[in-house]
C-alpha positions as CSV (number, residue, x, y, z in Angstrom):
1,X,-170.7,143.8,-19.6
2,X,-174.3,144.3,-18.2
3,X,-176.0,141.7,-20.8
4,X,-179.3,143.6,-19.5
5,X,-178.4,147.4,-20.6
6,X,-176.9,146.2,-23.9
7,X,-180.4,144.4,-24.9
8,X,-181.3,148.3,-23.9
9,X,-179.0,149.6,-25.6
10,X,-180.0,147.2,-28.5
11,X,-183.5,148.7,-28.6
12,X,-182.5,152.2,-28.3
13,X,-180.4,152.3,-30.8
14,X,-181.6,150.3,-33.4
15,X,-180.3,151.9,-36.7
16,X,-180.8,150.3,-39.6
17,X,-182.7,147.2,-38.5
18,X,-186.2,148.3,-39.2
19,X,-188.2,149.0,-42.3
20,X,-188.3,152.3,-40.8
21,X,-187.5,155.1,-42.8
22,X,-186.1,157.1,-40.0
23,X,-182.3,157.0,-39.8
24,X,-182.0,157.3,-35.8
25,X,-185.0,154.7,-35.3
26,X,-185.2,155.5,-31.1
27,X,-187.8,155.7,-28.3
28,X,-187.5,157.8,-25.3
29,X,-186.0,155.6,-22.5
30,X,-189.2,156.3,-20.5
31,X,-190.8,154.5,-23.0
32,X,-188.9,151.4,-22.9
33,X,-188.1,151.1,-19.3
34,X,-190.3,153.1,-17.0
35,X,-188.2,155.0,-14.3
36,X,-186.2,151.9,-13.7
37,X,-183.1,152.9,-16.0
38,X,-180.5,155.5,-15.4
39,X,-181.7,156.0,-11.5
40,X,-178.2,156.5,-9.8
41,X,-174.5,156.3,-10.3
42,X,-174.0,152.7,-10.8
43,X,-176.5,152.5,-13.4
44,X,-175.1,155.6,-15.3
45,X,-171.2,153.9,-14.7
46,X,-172.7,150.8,-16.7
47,X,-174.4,152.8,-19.0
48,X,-170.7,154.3,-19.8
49,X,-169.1,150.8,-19.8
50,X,-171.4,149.4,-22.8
51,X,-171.5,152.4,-24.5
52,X,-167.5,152.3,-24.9
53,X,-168.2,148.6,-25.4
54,X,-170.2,149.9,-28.5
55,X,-167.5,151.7,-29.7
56,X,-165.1,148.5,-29.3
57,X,-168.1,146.5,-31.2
58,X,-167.8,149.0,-34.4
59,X,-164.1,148.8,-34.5
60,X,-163.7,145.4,-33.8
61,X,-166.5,144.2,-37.0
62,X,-164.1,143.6,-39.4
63,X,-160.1,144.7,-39.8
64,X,-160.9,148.3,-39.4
65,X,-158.2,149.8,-38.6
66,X,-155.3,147.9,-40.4
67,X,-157.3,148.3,-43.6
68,X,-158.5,151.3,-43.9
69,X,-155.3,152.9,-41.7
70,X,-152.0,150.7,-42.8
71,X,-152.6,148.7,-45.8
72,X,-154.3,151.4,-48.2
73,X,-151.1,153.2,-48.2
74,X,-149.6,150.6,-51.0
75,X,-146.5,150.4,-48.4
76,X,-148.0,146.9,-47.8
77,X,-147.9,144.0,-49.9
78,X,-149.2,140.7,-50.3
79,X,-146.9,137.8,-50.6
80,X,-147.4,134.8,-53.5
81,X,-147.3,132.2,-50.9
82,X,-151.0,133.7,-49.3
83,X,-152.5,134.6,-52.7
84,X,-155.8,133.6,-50.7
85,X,-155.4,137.4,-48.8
86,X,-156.1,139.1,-51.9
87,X,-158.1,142.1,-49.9
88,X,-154.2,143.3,-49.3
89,X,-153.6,143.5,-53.1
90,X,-157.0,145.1,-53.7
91,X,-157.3,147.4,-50.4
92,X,-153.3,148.7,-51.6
93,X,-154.0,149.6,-55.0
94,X,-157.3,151.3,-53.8
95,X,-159.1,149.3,-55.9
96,X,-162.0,149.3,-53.1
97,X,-164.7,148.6,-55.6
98,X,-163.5,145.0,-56.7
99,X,-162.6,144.1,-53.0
100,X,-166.1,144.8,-52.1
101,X,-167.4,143.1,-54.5
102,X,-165.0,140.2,-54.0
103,X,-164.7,140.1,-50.8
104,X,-167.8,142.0,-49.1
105,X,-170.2,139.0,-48.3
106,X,-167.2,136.2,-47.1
107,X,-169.1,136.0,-43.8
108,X,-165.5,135.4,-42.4
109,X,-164.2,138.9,-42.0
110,X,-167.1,140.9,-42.5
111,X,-165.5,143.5,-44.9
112,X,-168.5,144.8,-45.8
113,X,-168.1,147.1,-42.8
114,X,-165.8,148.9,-43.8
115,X,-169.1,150.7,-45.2
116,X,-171.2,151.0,-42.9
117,X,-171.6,153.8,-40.5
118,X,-174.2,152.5,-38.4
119,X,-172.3,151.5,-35.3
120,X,-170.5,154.4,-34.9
121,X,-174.1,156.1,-35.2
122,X,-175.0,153.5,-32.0
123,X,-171.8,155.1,-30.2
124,X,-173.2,158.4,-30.7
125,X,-176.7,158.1,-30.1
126,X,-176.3,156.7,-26.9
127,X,-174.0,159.5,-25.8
128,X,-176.6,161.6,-26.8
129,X,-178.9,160.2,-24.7
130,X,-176.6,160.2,-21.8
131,X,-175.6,163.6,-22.0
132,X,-179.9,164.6,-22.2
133,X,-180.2,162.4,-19.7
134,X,-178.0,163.8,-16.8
135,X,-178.9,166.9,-17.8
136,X,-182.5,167.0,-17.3
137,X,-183.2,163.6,-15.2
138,X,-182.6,163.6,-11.3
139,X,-180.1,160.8,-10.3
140,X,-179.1,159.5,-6.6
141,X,-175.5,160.3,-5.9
142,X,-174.3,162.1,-8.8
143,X,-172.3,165.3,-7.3
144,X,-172.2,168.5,-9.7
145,X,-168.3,167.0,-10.5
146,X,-170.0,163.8,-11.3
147,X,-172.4,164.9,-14.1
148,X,-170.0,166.8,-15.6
149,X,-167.2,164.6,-15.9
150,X,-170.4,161.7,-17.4
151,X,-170.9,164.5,-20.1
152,X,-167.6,165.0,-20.7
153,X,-167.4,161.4,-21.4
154,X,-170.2,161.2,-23.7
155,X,-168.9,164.6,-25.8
156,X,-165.6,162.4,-26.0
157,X,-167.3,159.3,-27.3
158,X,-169.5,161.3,-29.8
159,X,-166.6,163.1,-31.0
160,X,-164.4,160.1,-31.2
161,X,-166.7,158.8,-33.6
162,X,-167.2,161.5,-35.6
163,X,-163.6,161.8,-36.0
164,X,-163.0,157.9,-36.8
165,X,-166.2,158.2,-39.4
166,X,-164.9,161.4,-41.4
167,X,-161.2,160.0,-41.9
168,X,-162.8,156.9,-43.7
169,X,-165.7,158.5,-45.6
170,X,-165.4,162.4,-45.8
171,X,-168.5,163.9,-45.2
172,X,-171.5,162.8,-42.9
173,X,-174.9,163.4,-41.4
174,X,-174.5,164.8,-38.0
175,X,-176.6,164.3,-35.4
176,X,-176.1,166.1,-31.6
177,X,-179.6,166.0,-29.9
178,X,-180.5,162.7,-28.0
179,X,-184.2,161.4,-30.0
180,X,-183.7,163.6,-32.6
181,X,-184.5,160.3,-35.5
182,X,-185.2,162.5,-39.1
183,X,-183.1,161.5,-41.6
184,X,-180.4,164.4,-42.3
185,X,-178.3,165.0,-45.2
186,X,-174.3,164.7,-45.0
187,X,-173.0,167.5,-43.3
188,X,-169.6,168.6,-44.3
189,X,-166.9,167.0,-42.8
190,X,-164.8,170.1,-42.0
191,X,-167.9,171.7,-40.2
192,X,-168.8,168.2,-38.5
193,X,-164.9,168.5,-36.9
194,X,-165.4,172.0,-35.9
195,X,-168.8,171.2,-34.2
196,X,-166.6,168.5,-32.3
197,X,-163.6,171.0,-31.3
198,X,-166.2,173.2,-30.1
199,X,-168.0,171.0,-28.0
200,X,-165.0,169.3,-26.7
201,X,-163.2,172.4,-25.8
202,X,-166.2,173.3,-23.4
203,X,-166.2,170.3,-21.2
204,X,-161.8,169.8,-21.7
205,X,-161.6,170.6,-18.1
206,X,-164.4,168.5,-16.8
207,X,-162.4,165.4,-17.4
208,X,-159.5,163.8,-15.0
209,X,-156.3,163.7,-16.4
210,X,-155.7,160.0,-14.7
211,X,-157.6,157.8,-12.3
212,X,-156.8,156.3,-9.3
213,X,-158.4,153.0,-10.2
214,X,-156.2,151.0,-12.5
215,X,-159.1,149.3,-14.7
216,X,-160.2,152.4,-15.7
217,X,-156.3,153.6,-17.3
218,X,-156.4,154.0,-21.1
219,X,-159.7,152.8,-21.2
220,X,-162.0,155.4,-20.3
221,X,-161.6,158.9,-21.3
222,X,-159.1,161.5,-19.5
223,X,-157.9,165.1,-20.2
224,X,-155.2,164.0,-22.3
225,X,-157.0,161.9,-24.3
226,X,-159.7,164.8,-25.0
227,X,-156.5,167.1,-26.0
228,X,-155.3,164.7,-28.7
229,X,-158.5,163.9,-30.4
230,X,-158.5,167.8,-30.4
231,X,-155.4,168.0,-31.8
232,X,-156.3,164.7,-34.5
233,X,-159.1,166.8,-35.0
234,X,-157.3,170.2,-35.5
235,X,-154.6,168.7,-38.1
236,X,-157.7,167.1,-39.9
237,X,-159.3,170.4,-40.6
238,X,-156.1,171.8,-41.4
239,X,-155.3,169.9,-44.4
240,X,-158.6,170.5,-45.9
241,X,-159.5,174.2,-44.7
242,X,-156.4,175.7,-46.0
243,X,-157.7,179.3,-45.5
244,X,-158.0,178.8,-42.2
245,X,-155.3,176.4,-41.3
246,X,-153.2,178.4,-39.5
247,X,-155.6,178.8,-36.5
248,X,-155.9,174.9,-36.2
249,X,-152.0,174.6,-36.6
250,X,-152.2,177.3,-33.5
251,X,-155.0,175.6,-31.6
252,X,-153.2,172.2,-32.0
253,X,-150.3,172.9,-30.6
254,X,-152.2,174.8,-27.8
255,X,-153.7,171.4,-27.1
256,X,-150.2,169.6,-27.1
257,X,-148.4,171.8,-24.8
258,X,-151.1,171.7,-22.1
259,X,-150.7,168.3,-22.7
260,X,-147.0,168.2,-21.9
261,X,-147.1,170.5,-19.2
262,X,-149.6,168.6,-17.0
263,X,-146.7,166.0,-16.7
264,X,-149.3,163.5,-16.1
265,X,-148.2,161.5,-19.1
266,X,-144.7,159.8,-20.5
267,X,-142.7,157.9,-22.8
268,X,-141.7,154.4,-21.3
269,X,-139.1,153.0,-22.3
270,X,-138.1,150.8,-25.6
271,X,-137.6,148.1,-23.8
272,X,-140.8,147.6,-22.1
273,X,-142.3,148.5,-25.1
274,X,-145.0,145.5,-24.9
275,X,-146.4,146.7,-21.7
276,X,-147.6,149.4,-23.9
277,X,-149.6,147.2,-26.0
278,X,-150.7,144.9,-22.8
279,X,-152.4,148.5,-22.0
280,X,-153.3,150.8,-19.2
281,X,-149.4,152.5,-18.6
282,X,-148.7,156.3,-18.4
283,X,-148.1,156.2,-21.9
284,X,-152.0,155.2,-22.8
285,X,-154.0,158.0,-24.1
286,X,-156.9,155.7,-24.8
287,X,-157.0,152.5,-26.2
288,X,-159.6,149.8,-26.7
289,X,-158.8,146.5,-24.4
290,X,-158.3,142.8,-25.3
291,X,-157.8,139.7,-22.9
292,X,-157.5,136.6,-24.3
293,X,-157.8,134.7,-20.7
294,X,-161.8,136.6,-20.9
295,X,-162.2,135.6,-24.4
296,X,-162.1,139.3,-25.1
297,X,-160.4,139.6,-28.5
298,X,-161.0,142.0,-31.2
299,X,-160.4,139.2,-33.8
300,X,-161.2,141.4,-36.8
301,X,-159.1,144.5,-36.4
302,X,-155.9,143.1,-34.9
303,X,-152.6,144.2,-37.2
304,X,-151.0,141.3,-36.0
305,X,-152.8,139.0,-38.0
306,X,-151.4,140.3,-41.2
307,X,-147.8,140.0,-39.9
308,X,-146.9,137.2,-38.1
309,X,-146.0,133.4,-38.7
310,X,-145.0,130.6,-36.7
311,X,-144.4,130.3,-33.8
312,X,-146.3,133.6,-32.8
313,X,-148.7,132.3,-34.9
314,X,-150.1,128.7,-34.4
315,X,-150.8,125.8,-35.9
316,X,-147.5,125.8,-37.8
317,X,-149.2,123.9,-41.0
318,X,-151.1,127.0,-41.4
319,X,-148.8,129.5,-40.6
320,X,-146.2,129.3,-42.1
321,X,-145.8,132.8,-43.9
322,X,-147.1,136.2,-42.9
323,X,-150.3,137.2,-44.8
324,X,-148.5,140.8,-45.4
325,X,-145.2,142.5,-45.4
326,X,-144.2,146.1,-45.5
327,X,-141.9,146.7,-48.5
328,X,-138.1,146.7,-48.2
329,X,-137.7,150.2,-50.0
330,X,-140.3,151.6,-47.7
331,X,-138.4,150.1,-44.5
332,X,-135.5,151.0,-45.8
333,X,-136.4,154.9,-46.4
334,X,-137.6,154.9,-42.9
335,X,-134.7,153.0,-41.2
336,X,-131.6,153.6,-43.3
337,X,-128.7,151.3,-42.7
338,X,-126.3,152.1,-40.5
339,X,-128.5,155.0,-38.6
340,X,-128.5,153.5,-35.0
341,X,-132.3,152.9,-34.2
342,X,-133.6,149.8,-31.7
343,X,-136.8,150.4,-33.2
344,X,-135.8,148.4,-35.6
345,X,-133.6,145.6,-32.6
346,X,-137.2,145.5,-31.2
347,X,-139.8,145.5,-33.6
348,X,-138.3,143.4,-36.6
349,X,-136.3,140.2,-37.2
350,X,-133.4,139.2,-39.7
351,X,-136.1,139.1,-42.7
352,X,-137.3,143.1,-42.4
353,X,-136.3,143.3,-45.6
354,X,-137.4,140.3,-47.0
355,X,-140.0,141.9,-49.5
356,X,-142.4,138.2,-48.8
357,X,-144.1,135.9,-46.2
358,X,-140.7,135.8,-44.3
359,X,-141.3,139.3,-43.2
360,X,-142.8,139.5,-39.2
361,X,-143.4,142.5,-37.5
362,X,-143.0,142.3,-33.6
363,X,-144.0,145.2,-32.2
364,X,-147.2,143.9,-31.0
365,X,-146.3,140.5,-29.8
366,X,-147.5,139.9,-26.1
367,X,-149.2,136.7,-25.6
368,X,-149.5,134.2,-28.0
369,X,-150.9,130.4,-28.2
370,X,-149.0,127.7,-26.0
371,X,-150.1,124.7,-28.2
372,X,-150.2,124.1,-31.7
373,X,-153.9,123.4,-31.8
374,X,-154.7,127.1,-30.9
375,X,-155.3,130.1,-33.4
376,X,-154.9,133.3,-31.9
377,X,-153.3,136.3,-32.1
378,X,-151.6,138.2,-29.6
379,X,-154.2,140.2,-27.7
380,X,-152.6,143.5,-27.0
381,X,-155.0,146.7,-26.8
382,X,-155.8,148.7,-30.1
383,X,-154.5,151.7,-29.0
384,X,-156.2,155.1,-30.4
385,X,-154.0,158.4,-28.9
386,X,-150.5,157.8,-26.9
387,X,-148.4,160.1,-25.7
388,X,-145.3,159.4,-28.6
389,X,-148.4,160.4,-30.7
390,X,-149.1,163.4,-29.3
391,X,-145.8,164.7,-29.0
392,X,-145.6,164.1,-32.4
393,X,-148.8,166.0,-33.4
394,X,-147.1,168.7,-31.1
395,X,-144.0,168.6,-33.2
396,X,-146.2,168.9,-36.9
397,X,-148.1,171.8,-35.4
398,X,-144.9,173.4,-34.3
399,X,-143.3,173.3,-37.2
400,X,-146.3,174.2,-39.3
401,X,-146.6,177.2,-37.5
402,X,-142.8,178.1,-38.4
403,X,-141.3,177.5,-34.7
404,X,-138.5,175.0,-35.4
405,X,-137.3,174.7,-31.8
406,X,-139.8,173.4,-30.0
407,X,-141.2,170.9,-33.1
408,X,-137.2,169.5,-32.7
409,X,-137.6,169.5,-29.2
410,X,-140.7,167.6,-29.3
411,X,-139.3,165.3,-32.2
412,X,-136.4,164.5,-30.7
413,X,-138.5,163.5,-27.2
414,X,-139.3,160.2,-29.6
415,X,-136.3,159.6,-31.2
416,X,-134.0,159.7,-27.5
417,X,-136.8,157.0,-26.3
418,X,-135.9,155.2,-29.9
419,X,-131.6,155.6,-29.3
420,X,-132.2,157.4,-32.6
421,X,-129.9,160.4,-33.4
422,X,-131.4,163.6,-32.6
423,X,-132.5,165.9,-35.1
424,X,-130.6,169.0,-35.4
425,X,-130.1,172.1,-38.3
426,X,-133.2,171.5,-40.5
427,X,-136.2,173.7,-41.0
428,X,-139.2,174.1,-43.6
429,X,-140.4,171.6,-45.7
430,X,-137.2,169.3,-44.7
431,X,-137.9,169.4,-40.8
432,X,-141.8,168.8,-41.9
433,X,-140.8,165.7,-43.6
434,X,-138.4,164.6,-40.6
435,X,-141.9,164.6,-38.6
436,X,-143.6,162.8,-41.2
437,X,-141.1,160.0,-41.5
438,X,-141.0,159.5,-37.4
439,X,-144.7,159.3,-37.4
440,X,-144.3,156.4,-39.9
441,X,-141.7,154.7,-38.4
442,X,-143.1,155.5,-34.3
443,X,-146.6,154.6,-35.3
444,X,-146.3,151.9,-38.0
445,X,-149.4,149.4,-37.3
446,X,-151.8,151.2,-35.1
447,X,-153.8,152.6,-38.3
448,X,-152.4,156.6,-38.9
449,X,-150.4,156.0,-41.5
450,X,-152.9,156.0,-44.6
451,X,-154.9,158.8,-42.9
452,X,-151.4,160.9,-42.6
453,X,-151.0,161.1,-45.7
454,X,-154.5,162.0,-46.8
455,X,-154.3,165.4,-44.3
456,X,-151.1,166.0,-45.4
457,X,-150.8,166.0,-49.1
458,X,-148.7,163.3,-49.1
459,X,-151.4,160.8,-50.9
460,X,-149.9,162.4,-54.2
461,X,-146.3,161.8,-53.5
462,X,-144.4,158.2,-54.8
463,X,-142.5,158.7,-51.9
464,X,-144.9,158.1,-49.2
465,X,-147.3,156.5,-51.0
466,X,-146.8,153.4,-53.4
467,X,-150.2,153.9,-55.2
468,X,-150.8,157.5,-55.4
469,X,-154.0,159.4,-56.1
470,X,-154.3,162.3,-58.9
471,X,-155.6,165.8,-58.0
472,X,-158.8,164.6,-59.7
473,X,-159.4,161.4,-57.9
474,X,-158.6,162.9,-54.8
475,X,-161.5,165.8,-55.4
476,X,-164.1,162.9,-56.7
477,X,-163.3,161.2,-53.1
478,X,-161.0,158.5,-54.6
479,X,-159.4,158.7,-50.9
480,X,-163.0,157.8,-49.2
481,X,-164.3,154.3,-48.4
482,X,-167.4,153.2,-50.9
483,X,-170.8,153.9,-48.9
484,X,-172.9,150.6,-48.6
485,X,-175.9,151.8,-51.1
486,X,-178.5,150.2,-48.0
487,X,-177.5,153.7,-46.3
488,X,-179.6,155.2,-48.5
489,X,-182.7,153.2,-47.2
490,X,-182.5,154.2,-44.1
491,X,-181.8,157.6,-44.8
492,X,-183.1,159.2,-48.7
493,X,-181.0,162.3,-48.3
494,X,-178.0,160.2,-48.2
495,X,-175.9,160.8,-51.2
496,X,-173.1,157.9,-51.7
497,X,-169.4,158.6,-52.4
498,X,-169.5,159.2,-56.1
499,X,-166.3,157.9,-56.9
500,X,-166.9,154.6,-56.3
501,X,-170.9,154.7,-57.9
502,X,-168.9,155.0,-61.3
């Protein structure tokens, strides 16, 4: 990346450094650089590049996504032989207090994080000022197509971060003009998500549904990806705005089957299933890149860490168990024996069931160490939206909606790729849970799970979740991250999750 416009970058969006009390602490970039930034293409493209590089920063801080996605759900556990990973026995019980506590200030993992909002406000802010920017600065060489399809970007990466910020702590201030810097009270979340759907359905068709040059596959933002986070979006809203869910199920599955129909996408197949995770194929939505041979590895937020052991995980003396394991009863729900399946050929080995440190989990196995001096885990992408993921948002919708055909159809699109037996003869709450289960099983790992079931209910149910919530907790935010309480220095209208100030 261009070291130059991240110092930039640094400056402009300094949030939470100062002693400041304004919460979006920013100067003009007249101010800072004269007319020498942002004065034609090439300086808007790097622009782009470290502003997704931002976005890769936030989520790669700590274990982001396997935390707060996978292992809250209680269907992980921690085995006796790596008692010294005690965030996964605290992070599953949702005892998120104590782990903060414990575990907040290890200088190792930087779970501390995992409370912090204030790179995804970076993110945004600099898509702010991007989208002011080309609007209202004259740039060589930008066409008309150009400048939308830049704005379109930035709407994309604004929204993506409001959408990654609500799932982990509910409501949040929201913030859409470029040096706007007063400190705003949290907004709710379900408005926030609307104020995205709106914004991204305006500039939906100033995006590309592919590009021609392959570095740019997966990792920068196209069509489809804008239609899932849409749909993410829409099935967000829905679980929490029940008087008006219908018209999200309606609008999600809108979004899906213009999403299918542009046939720009597909399902490869099981077996070259880890070219999915090395990145950039027609299945890639939008994913977040790693490359080990560039020293490019998002140490802190890879799920592979938690389930792997010797020999995809080196030096042997130190690896000799995996840090997690899903349990056998949940794999066993999802995977029943004797139901054909090569999920379960290609993703797991003879101790799936193991219920300890036996346990590995394949599925994102790609490049590992070649001596036994080196510690590192495989470096396949962190993927965000795929394809399997949108059909399956397609199928919830469907069925939601009451239109059982086409949710099977869709269903059964990831179960064929899977050798699974099709779906056939259910309906209602039965063919809802089918869904349910397949996004489980399709998607285990890549940090949907635990937000699932928040959306869907399901956070109350033994079944699908091994520590459930109460009505109560739930409505006092017991599903939330804890807030770090600095938040509220930068910002005094900031009012922390309650249930965790108890």
């Amino acid at each position: 990346m261009n070291r130059k416009i991240i110092c930039l970058l640094a400056l402009l969006l300094a949030i939470g450094q100062s002693s400041c009390k304004k919460f979006l602490n920013v100067k003009p970039l007249d101010r800072l650089s004269g007319n020498a930034f942002l004065q034609d293409k090439k300086d808007v493209e790097s622009y782009l590049w470290d502003n997704y590089g931002l976005l890769r920063d936030k989520l790669g801080s700590c274990p982001f996504l396997p935390n707060a996605g996978d292992i809250r759900s209680g269907m992980m556990a921690e085995p006796k032989e790596t008692a010294n990973r005690n965030y996964v026995h605290y992070v599953s019980e949702n005892d998120l207090a104590t782990f903060i506590k414990v575990r907040g200030g290890d200088g190792l993992y930087h779970w501390e994080e995992l409370t912090r909002w204030q790179g995804f406000y970076k993110v945004i802010q600099a898509a702010n000022i991007l989208y002011y920017e080309i609007e209202n600065r004259k740039i060589a060489d930008l066409s008309e197509a150009d400048k939308k399809k830049y704005r379109a970007e930035a709407v994309f990466l604004r929204c993506v971060s409001y959408w990654l910020m609500i799932r982990v702590w509910g409501d949040v201030p929201y913030y859409k003009d470029a040096y706007f810097s007063d400190p705003l009270p949290r907004e709710n979340m379900v408005t926030v998500a609307k104020n995205c759907l709106d914004d991204l359905k305006r500039v939906k068709d100033d995006l590309p549904w592919s590009y021609s040059d392959p570095a740019y596959v997966g990792v920068r933002a196209t069509k489809g990806a804008l239609l899932a986070l849409m749909m993410e979006l829409d099935l967000w809203n829905a679980g929490f705005d029940k008087a008006n869910a219908k018209a999200y199920f309606q609008q999600a599955a809108d979004m899906g089957n213009e999403l299918v129909n542009s046939g720009q996408y597909q399902l490869l197949l099981l077996t070259d299933y880890r070219k999915l995770f090395q990145g950039r194929t027609k299945e890639s939505l939008f994913e977040i890149a790693q490359n080990a041979n560039y020293n490019e590895i998002i140490r802190y937020n890879t799920f592979s860490d938690l389930v792997l052991h010797f020999p995809y995980k080196r030096p042997v003396s130190t690896h000799q168990w995996s840090y997690s394991y899903y349990r056998a009863s949940f794999l066993s729900m999802l995977f029943p024996s004797g139901q054909p399946d090569a999920r379960v050929q290609y993703w797991f080995d003879e101790n799936m069931l193991a219920d300890n440190g036996d346990f590995q989990y394949l599925k994102f196995v790609n490049i590992y160490a070649i001596t036994d001096n080196e510690d590192y885990n495989p470096d396949g992408n962190v993927i965000l939206f795929r394809y399997a993921d949108g059909l399956l948002m397609l199928a919830e919708a469907e069925a939601e909606l009451g239109h059982d055909a086409p949710a099977l159809t869709a269903l059964n699109q990831i179960r064929s790729r899977a050798l699974a037996t099709p779906m056939s003869g259910i309906t209602g709450p039965a063919l809802k849970d089918a869904i349910f289960a397949e996004r489980a099983r399709e998607l285990m790992g890549e940090g949907h799970y635990y937000f699932d079931l928040v959306r869907t209910g399901r956070i109350f149910n033994s079944k699908w979740c091994f520590y459930p919530l109460t009505q109560l907790q739930f409505d006092q935010g017991g599903w939330t991250w804890p807030l770090d309480p600095n938040v509220q220095e930068q910002n005094p209208f900031v009012q922390l999750n309650t249930y965790w100030t108890k």
